[in-house]
N, CA, C and O atoms as a MOPAC input file, in Angstrom:
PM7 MOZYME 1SCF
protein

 N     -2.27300 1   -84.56400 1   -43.83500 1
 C     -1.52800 1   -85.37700 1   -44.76200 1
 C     -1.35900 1   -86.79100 1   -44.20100 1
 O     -1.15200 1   -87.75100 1   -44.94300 1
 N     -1.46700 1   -86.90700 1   -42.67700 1
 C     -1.07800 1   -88.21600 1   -42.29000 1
 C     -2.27200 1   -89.11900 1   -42.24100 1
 O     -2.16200 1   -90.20400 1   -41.67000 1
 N     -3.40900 1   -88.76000 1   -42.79600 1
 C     -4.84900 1   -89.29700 1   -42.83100 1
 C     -5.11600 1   -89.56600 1   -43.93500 1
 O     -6.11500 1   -90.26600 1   -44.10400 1
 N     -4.25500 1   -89.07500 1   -45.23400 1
 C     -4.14300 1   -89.16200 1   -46.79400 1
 C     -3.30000 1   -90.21800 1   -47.29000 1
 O     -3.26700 1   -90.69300 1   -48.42600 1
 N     -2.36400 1   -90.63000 1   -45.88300 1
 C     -1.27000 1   -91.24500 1   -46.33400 1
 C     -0.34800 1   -90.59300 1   -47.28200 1
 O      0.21300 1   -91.21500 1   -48.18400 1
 N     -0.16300 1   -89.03800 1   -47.01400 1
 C      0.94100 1   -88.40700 1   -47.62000 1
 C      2.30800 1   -88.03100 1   -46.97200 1
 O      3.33000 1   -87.53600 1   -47.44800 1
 N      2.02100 1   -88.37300 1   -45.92600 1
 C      3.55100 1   -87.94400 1   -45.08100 1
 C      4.61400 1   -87.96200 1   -45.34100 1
 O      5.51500 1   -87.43600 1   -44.68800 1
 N      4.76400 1   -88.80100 1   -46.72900 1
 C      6.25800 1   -89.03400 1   -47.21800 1
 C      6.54400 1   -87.73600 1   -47.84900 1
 O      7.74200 1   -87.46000 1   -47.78900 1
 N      5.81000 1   -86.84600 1   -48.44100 1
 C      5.57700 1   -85.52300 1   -48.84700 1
 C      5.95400 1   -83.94200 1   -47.96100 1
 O      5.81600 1   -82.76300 1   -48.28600 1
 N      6.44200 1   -84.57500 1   -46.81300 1
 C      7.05600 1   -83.71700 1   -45.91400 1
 C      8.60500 1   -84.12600 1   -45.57100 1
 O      9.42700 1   -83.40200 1   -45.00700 1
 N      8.77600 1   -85.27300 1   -45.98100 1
 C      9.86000 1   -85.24400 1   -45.65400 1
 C     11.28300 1   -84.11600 1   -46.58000 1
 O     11.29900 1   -84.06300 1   -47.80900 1
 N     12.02300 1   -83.56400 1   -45.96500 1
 C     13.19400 1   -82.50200 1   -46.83700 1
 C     13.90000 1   -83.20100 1   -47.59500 1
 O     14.64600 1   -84.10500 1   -47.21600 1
 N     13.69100 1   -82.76800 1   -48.97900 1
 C     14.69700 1   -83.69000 1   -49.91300 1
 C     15.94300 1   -84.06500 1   -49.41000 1
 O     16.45800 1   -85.17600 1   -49.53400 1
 N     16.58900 1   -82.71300 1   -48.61300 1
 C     17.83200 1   -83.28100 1   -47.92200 1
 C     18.12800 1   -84.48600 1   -47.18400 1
 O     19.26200 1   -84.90200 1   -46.95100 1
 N     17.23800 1   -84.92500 1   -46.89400 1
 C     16.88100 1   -85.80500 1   -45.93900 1
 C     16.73500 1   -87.14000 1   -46.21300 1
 O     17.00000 1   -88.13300 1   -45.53500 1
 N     16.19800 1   -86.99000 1   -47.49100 1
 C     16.27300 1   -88.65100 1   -48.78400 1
 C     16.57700 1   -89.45600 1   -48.39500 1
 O     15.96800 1   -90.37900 1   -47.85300 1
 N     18.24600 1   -89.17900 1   -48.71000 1
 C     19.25000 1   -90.36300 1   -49.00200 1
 C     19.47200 1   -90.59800 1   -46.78900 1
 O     19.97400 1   -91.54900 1   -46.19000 1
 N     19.12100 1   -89.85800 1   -46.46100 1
 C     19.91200 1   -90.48100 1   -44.97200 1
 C     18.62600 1   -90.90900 1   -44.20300 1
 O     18.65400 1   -91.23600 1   -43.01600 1
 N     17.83900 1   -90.89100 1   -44.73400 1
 C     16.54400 1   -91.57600 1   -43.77600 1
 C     15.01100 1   -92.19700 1   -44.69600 1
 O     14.07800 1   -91.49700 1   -45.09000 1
 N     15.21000 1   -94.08900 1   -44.88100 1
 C     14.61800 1   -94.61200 1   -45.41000 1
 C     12.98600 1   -93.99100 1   -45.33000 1
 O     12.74000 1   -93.40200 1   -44.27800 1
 N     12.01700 1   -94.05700 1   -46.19800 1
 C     10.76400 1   -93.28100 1   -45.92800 1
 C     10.37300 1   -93.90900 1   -45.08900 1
 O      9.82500 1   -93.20500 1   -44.24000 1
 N     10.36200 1   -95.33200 1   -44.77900 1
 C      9.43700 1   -95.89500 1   -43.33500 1
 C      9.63000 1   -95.29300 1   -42.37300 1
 O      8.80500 1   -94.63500 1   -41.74000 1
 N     11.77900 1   -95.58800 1   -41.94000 1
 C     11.67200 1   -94.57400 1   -41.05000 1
 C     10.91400 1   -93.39200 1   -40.53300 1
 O     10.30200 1   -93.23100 1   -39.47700 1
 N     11.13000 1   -92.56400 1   -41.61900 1
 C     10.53000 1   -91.40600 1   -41.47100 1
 C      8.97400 1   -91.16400 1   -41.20800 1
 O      8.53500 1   -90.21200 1   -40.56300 1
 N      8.18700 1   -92.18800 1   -41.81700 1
 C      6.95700 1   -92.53100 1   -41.51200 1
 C      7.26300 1   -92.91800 1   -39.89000 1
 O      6.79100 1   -92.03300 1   -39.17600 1
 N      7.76100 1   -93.73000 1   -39.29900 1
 C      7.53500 1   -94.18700 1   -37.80600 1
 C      7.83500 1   -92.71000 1   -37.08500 1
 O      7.14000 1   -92.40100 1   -36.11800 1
 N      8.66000 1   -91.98800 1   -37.46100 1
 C      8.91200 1   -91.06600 1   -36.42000 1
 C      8.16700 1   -90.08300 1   -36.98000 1
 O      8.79300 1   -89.02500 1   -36.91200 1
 N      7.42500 1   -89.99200 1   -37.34700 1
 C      6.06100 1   -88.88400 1   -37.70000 1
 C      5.49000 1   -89.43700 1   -36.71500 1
 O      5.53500 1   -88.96100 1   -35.58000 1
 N      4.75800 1   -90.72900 1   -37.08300 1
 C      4.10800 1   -91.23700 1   -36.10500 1
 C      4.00800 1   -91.20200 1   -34.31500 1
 O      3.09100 1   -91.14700 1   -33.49500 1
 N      5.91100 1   -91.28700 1   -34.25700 1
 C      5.25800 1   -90.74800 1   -32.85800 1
 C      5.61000 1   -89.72000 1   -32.24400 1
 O      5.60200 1   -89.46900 1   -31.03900 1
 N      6.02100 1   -88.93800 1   -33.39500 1
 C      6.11900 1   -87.39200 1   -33.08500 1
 C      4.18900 1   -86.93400 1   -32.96600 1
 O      3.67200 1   -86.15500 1   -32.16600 1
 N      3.77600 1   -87.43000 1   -33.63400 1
 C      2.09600 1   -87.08100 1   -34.04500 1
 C      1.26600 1   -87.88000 1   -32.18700 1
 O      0.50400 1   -87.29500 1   -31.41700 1
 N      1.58800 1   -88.68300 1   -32.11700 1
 C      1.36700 1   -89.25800 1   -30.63000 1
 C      1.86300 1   -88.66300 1   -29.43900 1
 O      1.25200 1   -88.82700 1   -28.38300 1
 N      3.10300 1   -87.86300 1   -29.50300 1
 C      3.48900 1   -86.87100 1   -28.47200 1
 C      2.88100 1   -85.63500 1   -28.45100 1
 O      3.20000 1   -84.82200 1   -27.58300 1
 N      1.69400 1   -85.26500 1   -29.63900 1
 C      1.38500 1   -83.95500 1   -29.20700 1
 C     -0.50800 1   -84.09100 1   -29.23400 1
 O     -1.24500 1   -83.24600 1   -29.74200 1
 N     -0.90600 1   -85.21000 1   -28.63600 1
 C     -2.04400 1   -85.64800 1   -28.20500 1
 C     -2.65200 1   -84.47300 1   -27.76500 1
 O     -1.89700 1   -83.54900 1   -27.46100 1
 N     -3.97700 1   -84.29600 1   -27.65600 1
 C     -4.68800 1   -82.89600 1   -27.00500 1
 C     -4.73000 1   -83.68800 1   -25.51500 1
 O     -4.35100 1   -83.04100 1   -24.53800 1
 N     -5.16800 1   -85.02700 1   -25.33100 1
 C     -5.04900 1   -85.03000 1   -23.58300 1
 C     -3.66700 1   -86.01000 1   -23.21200 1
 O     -3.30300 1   -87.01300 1   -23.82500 1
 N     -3.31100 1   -85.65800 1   -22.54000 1
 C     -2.33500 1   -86.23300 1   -21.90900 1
 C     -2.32000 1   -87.30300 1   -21.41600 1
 O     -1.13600 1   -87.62200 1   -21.30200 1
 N     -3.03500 1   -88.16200 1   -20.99900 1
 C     -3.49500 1   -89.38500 1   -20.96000 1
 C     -3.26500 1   -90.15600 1   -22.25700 1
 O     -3.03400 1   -91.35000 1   -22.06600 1
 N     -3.27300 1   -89.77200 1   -23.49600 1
 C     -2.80600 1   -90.53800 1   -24.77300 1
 C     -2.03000 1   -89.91500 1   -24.93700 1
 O     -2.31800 1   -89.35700 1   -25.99600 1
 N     -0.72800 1   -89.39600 1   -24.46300 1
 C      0.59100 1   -89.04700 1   -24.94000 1
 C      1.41900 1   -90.01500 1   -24.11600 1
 O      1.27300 1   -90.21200 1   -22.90900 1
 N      2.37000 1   -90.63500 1   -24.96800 1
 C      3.25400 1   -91.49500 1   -24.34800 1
 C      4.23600 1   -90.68400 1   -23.58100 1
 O      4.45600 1   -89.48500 1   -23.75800 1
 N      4.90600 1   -91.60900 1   -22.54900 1
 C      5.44000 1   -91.34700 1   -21.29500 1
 C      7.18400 1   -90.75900 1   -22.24100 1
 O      7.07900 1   -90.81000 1   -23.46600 1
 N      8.30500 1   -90.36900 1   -21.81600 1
 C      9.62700 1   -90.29000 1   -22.15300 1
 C      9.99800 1   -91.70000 1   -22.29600 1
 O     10.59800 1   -91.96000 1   -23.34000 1
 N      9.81100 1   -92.53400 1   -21.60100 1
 C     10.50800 1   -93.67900 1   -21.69700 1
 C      9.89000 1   -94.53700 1   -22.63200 1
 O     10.50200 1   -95.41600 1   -23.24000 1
 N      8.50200 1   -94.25800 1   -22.77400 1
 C      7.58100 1   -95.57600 1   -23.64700 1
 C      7.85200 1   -94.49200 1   -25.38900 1
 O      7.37000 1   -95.03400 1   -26.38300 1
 N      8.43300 1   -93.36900 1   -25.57700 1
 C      9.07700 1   -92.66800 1   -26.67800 1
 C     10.50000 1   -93.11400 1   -27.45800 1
 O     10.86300 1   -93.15000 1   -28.63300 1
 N     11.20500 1   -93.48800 1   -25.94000 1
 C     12.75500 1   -94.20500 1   -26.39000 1
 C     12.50900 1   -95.38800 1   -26.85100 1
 O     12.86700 1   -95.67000 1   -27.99400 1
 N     11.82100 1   -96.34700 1   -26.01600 1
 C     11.38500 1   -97.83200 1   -26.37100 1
 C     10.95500 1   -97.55300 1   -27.93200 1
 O     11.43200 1   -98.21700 1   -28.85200 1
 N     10.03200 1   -96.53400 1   -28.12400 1
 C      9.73000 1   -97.01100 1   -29.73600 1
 C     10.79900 1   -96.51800 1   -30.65000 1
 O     10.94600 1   -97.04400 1   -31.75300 1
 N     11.41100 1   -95.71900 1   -30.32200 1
 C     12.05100 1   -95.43700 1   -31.29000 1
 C     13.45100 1   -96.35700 1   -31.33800 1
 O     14.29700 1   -96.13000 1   -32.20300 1
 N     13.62400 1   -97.39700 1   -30.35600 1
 C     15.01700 1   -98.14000 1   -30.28300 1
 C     13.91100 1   -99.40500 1   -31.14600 1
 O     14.39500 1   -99.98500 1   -32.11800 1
 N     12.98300 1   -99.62200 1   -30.86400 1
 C     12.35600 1  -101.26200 1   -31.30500 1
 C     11.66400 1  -101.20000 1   -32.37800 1
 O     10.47100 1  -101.17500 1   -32.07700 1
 N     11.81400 1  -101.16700 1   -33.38400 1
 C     11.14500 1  -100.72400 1   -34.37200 1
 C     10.16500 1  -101.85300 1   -34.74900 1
 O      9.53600 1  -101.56500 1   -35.76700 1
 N      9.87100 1  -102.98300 1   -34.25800 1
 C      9.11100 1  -103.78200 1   -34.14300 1
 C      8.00800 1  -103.70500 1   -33.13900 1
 O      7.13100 1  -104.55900 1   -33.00900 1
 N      8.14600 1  -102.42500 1   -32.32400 1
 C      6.93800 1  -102.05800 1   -31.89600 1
 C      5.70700 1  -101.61600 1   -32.39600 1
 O      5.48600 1  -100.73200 1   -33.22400 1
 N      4.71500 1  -102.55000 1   -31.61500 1
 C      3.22700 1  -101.20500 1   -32.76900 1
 C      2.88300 1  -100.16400 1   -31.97200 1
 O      2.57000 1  -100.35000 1   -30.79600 1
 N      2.90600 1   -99.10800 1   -32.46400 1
 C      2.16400 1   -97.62400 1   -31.94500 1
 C      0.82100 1   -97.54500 1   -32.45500 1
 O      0.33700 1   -97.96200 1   -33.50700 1
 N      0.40300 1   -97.02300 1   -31.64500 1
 C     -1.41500 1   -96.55800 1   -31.56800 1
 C     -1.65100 1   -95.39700 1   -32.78300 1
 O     -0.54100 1   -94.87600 1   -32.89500 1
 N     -2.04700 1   -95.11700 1   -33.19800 1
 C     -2.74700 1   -94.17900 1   -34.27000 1
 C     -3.31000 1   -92.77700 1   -33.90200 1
 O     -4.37300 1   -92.30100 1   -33.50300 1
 N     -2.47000 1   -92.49300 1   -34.12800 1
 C     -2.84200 1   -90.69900 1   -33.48200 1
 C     -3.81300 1   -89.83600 1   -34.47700 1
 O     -3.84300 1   -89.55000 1   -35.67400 1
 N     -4.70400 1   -89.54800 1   -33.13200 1
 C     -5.60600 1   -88.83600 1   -33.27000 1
 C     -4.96400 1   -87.31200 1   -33.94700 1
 O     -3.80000 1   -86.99000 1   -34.18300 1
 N     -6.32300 1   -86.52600 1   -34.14400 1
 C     -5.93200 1   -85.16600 1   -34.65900 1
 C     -5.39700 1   -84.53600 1   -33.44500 1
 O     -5.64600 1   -84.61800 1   -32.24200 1
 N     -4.23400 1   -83.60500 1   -34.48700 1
 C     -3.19400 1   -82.42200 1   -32.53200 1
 C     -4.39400 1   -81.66000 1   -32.50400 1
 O     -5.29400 1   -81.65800 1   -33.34400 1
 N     -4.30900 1   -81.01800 1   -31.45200 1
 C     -5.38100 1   -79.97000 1   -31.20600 1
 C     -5.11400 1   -78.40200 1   -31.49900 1
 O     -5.76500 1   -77.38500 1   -31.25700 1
 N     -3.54900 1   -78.71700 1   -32.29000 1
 C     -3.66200 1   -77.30600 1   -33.23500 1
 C     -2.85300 1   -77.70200 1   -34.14000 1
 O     -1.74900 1   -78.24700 1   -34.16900 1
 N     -3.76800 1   -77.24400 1   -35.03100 1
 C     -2.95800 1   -77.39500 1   -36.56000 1
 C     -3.19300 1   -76.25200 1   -37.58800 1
 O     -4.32800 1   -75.80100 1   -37.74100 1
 N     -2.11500 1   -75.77300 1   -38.30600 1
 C     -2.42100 1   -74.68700 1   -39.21700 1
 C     -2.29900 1   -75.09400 1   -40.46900 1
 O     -1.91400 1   -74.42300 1   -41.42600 1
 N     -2.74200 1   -76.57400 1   -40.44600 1
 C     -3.16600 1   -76.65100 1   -41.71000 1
 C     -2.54400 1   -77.12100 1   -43.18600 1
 O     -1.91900 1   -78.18000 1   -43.24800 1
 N     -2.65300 1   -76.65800 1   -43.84800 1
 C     -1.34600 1   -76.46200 1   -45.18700 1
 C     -1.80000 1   -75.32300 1   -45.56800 1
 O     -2.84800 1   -74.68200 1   -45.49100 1
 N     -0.10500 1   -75.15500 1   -46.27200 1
 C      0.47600 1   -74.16800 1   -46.67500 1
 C      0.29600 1   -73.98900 1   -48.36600 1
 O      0.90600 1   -75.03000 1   -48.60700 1
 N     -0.05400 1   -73.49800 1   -49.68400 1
 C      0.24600 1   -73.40200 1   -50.93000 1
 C      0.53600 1   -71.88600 1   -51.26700 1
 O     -0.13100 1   -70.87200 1   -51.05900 1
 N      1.44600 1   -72.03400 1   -51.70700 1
 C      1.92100 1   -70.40600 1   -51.98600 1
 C      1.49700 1   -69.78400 1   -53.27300 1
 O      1.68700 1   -68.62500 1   -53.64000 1
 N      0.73700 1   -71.00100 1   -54.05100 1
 C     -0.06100 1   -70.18700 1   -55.30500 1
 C     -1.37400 1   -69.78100 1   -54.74000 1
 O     -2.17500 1   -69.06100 1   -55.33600 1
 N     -1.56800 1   -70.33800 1   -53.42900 1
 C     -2.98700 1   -69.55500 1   -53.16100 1
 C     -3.09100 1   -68.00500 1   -52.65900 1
 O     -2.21300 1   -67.42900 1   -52.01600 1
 N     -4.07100 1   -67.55900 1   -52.99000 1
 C     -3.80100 1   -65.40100 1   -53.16100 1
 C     -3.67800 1   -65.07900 1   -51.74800 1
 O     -3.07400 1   -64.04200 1   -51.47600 1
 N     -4.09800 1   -65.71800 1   -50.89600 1
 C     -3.96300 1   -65.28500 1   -48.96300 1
 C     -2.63200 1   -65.52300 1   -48.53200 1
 O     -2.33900 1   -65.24200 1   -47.37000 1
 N     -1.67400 1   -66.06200 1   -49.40200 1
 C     -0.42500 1   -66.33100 1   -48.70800 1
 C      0.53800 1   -65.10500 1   -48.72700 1
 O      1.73400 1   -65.04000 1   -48.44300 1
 N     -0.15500 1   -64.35500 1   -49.05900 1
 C      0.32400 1   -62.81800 1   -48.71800 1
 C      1.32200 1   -62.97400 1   -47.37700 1
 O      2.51200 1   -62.89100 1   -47.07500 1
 N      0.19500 1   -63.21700 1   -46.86900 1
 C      0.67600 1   -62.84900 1   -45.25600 1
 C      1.85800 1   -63.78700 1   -44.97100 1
 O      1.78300 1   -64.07000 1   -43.77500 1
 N      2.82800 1   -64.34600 1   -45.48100 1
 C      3.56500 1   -65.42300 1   -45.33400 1
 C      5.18400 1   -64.11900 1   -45.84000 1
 O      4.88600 1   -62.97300 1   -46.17700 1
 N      6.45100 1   -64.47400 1   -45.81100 1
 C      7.77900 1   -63.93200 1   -45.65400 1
 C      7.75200 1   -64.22600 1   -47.74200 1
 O      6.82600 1   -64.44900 1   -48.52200 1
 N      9.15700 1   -64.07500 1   -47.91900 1
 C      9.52300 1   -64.46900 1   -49.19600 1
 C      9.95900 1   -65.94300 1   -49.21700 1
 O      9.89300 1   -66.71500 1   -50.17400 1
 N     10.48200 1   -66.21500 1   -47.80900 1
 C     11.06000 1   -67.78000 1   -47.34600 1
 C      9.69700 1   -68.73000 1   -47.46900 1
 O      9.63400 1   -69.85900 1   -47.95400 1
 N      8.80100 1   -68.06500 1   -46.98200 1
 C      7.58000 1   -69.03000 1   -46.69200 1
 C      7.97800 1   -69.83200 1   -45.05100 1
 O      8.01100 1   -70.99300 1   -44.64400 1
 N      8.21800 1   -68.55900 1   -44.49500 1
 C      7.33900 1   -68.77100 1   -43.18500 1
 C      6.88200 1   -67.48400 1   -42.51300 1
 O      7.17500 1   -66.30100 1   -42.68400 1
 N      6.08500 1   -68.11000 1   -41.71400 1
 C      4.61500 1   -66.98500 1   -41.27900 1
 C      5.71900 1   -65.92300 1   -40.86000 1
 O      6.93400 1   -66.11900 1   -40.84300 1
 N      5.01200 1   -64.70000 1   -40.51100 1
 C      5.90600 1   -63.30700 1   -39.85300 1
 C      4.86600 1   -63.09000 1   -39.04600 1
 O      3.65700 1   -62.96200 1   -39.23500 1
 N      5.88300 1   -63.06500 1   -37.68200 1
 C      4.65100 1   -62.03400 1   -36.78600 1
 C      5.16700 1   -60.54900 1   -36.33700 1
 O      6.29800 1   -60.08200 1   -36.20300 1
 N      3.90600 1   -60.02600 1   -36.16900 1
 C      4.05300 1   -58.60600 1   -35.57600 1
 C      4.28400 1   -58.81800 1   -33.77300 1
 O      3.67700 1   -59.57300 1   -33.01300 1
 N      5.24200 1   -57.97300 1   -33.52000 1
 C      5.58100 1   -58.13900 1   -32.27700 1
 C      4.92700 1   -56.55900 1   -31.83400 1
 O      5.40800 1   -55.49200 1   -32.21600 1
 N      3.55000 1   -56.73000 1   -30.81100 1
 C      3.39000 1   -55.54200 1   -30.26200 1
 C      3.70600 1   -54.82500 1   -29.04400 1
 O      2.82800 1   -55.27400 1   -28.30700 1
 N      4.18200 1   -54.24500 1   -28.54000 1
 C      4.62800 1   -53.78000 1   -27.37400 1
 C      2.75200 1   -53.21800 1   -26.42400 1
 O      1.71000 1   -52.67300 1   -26.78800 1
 N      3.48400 1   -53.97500 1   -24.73200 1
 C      2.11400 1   -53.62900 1   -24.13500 1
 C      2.58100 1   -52.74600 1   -23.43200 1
 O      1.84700 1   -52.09400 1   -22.68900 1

């Protein structure tokens, strides 16, 4: 979604009125930059606070995470496997 320019589409309606969509766009952004596949392009703790206090900072453009499950539509017939809430269930097996 963040390659579609849909991200505003995740944000929780609850969430609306207390957090402007840019906002919410910047801190996708570097929530999406903290979960880099190499660590070498994940920002440091401190270069995380800096952006999120300076909002006149530019952040780099994050690449794809190196796990993603994707999206979710619950009219599609495989979402079986999903709760009544709509989130995943796992089987817990004993070893």
């Amino acid at each position: 979604m963040w390659n579609e320019g849909k991200v505003i589409e995740l944000t929780d309606p609850l969430l609306c009125d207390s957090c402007p969509g840019d906002e919410f766009l910047r801190y996708m952004q570097i929530g999406l930059l903290c979960v880099q596949e190499d660590a070498y392009d994940r920002p440091t703790m401190s270069s995380v606070v800096m952006m999120l206090k300076n909002e006149t900072a530019t952040l780099a453009h994050p690449e794809k995470p190196p796990f993603s499950v994707g999206r979710f539509n619950s009219n599609d017939p495989d979402s079986q496997e999903c709760s009544l809430n709509f989130l995943t269930m796992s089987d817990i097996l004993p070893q």
